[in-house]
N, CA and C atoms as an extended XYZ file, in Angstrom:
90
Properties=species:S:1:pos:R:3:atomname:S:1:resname:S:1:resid:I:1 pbc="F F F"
N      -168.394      -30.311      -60.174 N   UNK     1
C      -168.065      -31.721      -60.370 CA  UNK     1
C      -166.760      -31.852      -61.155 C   UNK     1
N      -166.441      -30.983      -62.239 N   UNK     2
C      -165.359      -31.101      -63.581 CA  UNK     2
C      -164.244      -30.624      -62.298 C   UNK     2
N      -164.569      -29.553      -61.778 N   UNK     3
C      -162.940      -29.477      -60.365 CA  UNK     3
C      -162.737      -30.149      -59.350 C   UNK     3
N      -163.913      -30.746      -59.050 N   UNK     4
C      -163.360      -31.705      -58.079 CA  UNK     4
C      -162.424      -33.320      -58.617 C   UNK     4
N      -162.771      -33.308      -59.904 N   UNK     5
C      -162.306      -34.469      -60.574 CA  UNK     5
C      -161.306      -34.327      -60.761 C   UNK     5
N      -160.602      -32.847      -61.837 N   UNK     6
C      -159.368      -32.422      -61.595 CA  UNK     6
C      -158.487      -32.232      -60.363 C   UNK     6
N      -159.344      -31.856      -59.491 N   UNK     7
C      -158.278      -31.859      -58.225 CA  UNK     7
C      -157.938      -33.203      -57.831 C   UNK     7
N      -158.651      -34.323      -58.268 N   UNK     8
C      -158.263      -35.331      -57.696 CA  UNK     8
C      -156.917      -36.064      -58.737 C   UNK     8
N      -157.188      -35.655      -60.373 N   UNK     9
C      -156.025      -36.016      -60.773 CA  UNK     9
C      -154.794      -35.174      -60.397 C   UNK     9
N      -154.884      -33.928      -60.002 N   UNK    10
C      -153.771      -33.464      -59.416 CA  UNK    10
C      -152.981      -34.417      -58.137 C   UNK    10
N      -154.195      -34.714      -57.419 N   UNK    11
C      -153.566      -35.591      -56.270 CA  UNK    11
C      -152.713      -36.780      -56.523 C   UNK    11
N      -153.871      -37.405      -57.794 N   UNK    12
C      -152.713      -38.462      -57.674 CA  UNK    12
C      -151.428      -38.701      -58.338 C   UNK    12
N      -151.238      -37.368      -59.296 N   UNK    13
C      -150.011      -37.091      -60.169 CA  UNK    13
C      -148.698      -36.515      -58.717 C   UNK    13
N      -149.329      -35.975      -57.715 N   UNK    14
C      -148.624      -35.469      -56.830 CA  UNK    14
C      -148.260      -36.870      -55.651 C   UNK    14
N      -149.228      -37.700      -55.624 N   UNK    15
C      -148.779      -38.532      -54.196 CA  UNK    15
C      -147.916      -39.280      -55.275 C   UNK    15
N      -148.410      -39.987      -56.278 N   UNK    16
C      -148.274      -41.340      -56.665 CA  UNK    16
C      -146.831      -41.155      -56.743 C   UNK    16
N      -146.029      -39.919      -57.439 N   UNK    17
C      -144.569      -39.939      -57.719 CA  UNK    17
C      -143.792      -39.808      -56.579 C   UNK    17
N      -144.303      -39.185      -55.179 N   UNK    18
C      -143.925      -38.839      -53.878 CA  UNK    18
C      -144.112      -40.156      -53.057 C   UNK    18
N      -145.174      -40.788      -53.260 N   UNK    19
C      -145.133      -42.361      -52.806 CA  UNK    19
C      -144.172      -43.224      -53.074 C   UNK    19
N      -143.944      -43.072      -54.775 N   UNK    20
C      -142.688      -43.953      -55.215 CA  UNK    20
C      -141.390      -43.564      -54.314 C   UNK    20
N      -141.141      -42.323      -54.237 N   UNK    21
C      -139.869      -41.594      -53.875 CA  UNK    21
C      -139.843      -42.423      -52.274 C   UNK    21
N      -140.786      -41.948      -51.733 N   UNK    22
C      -140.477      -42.735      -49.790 CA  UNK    22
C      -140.360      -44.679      -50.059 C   UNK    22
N      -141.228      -44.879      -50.906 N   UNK    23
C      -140.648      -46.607      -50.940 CA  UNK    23
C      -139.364      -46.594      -50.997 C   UNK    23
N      -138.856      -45.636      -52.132 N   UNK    24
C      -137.658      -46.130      -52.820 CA  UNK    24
C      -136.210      -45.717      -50.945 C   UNK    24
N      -136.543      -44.585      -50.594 N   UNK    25
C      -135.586      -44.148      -50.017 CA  UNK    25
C      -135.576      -45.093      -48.417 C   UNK    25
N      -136.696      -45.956      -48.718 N   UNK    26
C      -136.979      -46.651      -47.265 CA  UNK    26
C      -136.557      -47.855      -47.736 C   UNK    26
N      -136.546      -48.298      -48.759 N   UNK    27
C      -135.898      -49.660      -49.487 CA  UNK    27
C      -134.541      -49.061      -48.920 C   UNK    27
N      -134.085      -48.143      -49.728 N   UNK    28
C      -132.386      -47.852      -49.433 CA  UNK    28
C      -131.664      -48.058      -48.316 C   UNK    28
N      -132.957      -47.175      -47.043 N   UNK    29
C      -132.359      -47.223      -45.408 CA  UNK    29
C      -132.203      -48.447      -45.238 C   UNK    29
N      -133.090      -49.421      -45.524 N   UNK    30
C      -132.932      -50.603      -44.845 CA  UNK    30
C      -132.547      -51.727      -45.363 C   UNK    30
């Protein structure tokens, strides 16, 4: 249960800043 919880804060330390990054570069394209 304690690693699956961690893996999930890994996930969202990994999308959430990679999410920001594609808004930002798709704001830019267009």
């Amino acid at each position: 249960m304690f690693f699956k919880n961690s893996l999930t804060i890994v996930w969202f330390r990994v999308l959430m800043p990679l999410f920001s990054v594609t808004c930002f570069i798709l704001a830019v394209l267009c």
